[in-house]
C-alpha positions as a Markdown table, in Angstrom:
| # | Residue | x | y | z |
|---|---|---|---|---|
| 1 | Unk | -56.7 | -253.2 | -143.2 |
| 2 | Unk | -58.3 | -256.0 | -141.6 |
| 3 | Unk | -57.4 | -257.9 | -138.4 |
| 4 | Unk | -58.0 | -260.9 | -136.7 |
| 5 | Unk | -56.7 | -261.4 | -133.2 |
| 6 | Unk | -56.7 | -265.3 | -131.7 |
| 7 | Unk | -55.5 | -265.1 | -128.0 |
| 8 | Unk | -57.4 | -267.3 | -125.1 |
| 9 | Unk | -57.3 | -264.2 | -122.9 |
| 10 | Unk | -59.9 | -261.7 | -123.1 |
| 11 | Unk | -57.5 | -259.3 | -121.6 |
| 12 | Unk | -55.1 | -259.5 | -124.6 |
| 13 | Unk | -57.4 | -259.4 | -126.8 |
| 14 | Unk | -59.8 | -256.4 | -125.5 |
| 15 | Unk | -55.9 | -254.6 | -125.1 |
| 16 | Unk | -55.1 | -255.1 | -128.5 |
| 17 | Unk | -58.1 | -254.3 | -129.9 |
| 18 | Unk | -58.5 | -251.3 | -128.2 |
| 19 | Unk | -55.3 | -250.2 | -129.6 |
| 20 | Unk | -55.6 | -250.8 | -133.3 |
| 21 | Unk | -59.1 | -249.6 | -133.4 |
| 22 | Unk | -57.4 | -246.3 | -131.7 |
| 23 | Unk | -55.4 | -246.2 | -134.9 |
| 24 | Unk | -58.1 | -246.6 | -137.4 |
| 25 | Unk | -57.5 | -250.6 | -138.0 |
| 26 | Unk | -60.4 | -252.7 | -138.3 |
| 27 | Unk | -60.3 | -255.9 | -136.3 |
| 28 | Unk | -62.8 | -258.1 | -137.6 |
| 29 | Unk | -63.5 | -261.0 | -135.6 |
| 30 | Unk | -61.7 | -262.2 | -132.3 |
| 31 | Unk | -60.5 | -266.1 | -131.4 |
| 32 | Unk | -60.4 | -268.0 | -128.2 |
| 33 | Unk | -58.5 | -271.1 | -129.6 |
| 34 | Unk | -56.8 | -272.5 | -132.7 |
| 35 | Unk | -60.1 | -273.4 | -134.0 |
| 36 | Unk | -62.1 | -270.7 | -134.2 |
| 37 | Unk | -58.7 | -269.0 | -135.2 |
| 38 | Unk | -59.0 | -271.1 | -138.7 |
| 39 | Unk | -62.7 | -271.0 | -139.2 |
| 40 | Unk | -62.8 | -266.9 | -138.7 |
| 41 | Unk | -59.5 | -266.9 | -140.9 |
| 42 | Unk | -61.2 | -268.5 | -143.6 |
| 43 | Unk | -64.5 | -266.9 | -143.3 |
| 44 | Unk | -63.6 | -262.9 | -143.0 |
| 45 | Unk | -60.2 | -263.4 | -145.4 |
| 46 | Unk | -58.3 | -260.9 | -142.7 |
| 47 | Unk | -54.5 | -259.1 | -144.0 |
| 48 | Unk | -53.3 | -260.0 | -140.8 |
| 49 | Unk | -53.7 | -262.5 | -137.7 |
| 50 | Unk | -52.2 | -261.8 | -134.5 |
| 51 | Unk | -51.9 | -265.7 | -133.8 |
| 52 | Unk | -51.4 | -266.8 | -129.8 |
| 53 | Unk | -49.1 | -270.0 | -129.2 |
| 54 | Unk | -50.7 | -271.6 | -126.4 |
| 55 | Unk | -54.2 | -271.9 | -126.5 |
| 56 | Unk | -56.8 | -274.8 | -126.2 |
| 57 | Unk | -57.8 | -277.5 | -128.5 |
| 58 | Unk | -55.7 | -276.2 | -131.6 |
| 59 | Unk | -52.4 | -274.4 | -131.2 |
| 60 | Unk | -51.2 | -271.3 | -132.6 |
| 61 | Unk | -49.0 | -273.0 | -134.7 |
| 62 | Unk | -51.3 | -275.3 | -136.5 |
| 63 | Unk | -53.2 | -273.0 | -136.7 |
| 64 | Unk | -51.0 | -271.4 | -139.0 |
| 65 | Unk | -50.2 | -274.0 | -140.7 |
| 66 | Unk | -53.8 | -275.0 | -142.0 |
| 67 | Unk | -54.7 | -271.0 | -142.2 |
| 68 | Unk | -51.8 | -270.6 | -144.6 |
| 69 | Unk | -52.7 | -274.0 | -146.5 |
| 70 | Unk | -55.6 | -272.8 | -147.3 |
| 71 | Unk | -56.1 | -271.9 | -150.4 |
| 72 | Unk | -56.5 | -268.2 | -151.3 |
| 73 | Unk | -56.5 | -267.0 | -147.9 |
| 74 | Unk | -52.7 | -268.7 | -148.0 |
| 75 | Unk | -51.7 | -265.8 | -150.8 |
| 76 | Unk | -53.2 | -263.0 | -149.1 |
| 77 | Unk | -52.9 | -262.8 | -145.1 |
| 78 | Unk | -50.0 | -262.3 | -142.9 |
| 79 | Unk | -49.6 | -263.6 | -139.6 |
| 80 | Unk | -47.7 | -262.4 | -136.5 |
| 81 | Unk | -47.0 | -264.5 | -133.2 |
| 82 | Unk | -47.9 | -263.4 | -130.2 |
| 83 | Unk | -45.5 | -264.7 | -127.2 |
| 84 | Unk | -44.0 | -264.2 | -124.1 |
| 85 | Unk | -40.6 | -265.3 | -124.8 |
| 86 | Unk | -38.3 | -264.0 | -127.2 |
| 87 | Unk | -36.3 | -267.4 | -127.2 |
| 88 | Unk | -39.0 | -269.9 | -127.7 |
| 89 | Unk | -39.0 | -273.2 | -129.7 |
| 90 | Unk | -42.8 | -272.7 | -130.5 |
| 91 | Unk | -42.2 | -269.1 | -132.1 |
| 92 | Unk | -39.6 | -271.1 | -134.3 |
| 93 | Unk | -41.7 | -273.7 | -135.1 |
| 94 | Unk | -44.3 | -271.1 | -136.6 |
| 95 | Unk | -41.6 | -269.5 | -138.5 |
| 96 | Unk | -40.9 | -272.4 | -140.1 |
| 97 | Unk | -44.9 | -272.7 | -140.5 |
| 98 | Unk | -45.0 | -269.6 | -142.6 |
| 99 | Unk | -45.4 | -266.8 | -140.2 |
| 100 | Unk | -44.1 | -263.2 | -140.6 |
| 101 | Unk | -43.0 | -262.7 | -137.2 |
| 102 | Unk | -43.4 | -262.7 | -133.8 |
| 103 | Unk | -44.2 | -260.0 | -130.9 |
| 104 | Unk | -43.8 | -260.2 | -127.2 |
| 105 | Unk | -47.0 | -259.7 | -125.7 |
| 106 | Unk | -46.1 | -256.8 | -123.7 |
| 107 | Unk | -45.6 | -254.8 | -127.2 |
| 108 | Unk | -45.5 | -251.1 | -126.5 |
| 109 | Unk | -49.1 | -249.8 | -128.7 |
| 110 | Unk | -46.9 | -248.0 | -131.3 |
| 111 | Unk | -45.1 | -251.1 | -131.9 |
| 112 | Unk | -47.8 | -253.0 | -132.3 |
| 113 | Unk | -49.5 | -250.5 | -135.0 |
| 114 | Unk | -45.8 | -250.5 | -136.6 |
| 115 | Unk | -45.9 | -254.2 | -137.2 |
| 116 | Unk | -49.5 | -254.5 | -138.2 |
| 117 | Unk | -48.8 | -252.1 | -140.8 |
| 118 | Unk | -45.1 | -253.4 | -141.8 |
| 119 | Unk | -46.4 | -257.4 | -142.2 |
| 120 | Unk | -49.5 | -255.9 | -144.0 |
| 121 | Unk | -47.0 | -254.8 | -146.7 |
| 122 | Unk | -45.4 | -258.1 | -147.7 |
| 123 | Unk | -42.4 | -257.2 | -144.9 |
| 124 | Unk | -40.8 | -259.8 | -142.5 |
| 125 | Unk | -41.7 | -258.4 | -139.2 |
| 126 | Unk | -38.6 | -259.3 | -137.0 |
| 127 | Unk | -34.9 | -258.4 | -137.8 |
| 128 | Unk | -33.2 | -261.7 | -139.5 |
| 129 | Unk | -30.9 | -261.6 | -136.8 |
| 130 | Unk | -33.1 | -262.2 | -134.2 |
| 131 | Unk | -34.4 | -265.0 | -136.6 |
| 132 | Unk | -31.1 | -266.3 | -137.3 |
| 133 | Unk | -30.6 | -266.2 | -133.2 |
| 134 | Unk | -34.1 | -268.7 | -133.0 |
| 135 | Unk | -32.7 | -270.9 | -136.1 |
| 136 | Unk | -29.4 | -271.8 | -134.4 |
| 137 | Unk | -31.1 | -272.8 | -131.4 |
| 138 | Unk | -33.8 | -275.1 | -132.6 |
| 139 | Unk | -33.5 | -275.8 | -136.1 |
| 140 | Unk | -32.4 | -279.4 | -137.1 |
| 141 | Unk | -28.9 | -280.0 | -138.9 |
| 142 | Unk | -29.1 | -282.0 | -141.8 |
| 143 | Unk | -26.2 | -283.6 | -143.1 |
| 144 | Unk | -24.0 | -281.8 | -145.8 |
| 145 | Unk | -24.8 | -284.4 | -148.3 |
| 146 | Unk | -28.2 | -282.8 | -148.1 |
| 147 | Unk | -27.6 | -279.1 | -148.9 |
| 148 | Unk | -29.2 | -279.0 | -152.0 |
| 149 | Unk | -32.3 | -280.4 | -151.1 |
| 150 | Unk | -35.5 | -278.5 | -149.5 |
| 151 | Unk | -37.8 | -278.8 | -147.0 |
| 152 | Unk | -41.3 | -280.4 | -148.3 |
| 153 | Unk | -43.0 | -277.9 | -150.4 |
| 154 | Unk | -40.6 | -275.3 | -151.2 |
| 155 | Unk | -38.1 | -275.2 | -154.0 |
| 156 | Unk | -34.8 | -277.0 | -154.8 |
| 157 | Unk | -32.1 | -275.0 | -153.4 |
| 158 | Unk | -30.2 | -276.6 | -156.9 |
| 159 | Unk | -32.5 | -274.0 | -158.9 |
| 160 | Unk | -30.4 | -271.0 | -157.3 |
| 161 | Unk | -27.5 | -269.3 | -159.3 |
| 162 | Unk | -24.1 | -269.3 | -157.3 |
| 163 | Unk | -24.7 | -265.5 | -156.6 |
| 164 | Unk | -28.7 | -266.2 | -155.2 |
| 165 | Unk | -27.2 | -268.8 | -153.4 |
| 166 | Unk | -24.1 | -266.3 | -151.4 |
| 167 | Unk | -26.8 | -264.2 | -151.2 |
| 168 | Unk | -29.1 | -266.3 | -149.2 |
| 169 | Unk | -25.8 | -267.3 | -147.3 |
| 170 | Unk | -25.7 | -263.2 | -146.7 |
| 171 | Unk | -29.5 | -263.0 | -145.7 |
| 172 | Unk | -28.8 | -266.0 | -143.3 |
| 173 | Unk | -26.2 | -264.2 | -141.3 |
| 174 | Unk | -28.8 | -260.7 | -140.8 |
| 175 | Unk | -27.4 | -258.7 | -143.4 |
| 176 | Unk | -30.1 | -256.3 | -144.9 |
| 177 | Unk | -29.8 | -255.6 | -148.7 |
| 178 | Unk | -27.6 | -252.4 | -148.4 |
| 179 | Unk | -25.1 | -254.8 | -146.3 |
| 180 | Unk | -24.9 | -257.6 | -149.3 |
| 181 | Unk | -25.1 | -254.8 | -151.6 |
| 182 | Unk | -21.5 | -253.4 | -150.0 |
| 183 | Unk | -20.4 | -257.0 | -149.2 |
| 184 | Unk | -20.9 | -258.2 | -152.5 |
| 185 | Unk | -19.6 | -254.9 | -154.5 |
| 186 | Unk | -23.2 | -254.8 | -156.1 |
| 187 | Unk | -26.4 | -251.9 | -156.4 |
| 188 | Unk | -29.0 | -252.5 | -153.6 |
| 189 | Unk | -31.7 | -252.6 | -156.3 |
| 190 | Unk | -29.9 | -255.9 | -157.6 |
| 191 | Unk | -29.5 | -257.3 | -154.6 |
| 192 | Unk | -33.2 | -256.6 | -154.3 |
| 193 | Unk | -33.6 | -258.6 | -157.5 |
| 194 | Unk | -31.6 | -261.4 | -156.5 |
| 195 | Unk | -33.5 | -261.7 | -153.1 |
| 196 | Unk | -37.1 | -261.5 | -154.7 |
| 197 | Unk | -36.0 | -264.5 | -157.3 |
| 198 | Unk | -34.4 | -266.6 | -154.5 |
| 199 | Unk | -38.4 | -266.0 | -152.8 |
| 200 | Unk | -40.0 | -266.7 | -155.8 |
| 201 | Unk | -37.8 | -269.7 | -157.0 |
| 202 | Unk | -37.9 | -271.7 | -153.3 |
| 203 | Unk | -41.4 | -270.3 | -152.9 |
| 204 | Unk | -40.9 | -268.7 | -149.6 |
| 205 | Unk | -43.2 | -265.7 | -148.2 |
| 206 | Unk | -40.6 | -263.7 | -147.2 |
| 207 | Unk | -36.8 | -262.8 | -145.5 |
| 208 | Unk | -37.6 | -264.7 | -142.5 |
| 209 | Unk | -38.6 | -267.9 | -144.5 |
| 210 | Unk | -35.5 | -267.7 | -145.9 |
| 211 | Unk | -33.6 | -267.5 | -143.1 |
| 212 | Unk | -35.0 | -270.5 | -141.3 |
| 213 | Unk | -34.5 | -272.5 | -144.8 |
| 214 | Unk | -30.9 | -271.9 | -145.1 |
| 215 | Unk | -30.1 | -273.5 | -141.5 |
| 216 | Unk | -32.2 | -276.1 | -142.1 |
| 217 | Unk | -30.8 | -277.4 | -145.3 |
| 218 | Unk | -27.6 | -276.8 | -143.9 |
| 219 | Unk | -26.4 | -273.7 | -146.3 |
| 220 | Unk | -25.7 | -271.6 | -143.1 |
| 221 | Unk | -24.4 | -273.2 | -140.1 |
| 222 | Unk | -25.2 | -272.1 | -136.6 |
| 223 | Unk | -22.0 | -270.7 | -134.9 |
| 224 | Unk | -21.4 | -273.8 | -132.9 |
| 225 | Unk | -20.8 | -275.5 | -135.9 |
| 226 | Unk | -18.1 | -273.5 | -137.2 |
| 227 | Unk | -14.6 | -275.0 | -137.3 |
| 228 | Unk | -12.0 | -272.2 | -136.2 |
């Protein structure tokens, strides 16, 4: 496994390299700033970036955007944010760019390993909840006329069945696949099914993607929203 780590502190980065080479994970190349972050993104084709916010001349979020554009190295690498707030518009923001997840910087080492290894795997690092949490404080609302229709660049939300769709209502609200499995009165490995098409068919990365989608289009509705 190979890692790139983009943070404009030495400190952070010596730390965190320190720890994953401890465990036997390669980091191969370091970053000061956004830009270097894209160019040693697209030359050493890493699994996973640990990707500051806030550093100079090209932000951690742009930088994720134009790493995950990018062609091949879009299809392959995973990236995780690194922050120092759990509640920050910027980690949302880089969600919404395609990232896998977010850490606080003060990550114990064994939980940094962990998500290293989890995001390596195709996993959503961060529980949808917590996602679900950032989504209802800084997504946009778009009107219920729009429901059906997507962001830019990802699927119709019209090309969902009415069960993809109750499930992606499901994933929206936290629920794991057991949960919707039980809340639905189906198998987990078909509500495993169902999720994997709903990625496939809006062309999302993962559970986290999917989470941030169904706010934004308006499928799930923040909790403030909700008529009682």
């Amino acid at each position: 496994m190979k890692v790139l780590i983009a943070d404009d502190q030495a400190l952070v980065r010596a730390g965190f390299r320190l720890i994953l080479k401890t465990a036997g994970v390669d980091v191969i190349a370091e970053a000061a700033d956004g830009e270097q972050a894209v160019a040693a993104a697209l030359e050493h084709q890493p699994d996973v970036v640990l990707m500051d916010i806030r550093m100079p001349h090209l932000d951690g979020i742009e930088a994720t955007a134009r790493i995950l554009a990018a062609g091949e190295a879009a299809d392959s690498v995973r990236i995780i944010i690194l922050t120092t707030f759990d509640l920050d518009q910027y980690v949302y923001a880089a969600l919404a760019a395609g990232a896998s997840g977010f850490l606080l910087k003060d990550v114990t080492p064994e939980h940094l390993i962990a998500a290293v290894q989890l995001v390596r795997t195709g996993d959503a690092l961060l529980a949808p909840s917590i996602t679900r949490r950032l989504v209802e404080t800084f997504a946009p609302r778009l009107p219920a006329a729009d429901l059906v229709q997507a962001r830019p660049g990802y699927g119709d939300l019209s090309a969902l069945t009415p069960r993809e769709l109750e499930v992606l209502r499901l994933i929206a609200r936290g629920m794991s696949n057991a949960e919707i499995a039980t809340a639905l009165t189906l198998s987990e490995a078909t509500v495993k099914t169902h999720v994997a098409r709903i990625l496939t068919k809006l062309g999302l990365r993962d559970r986290v993607q999917a989470v941030v989608l169904a706010y934004e289009t308006g499928l799930a509705r923040a909790r403030s929203q909700l008529v009682t």
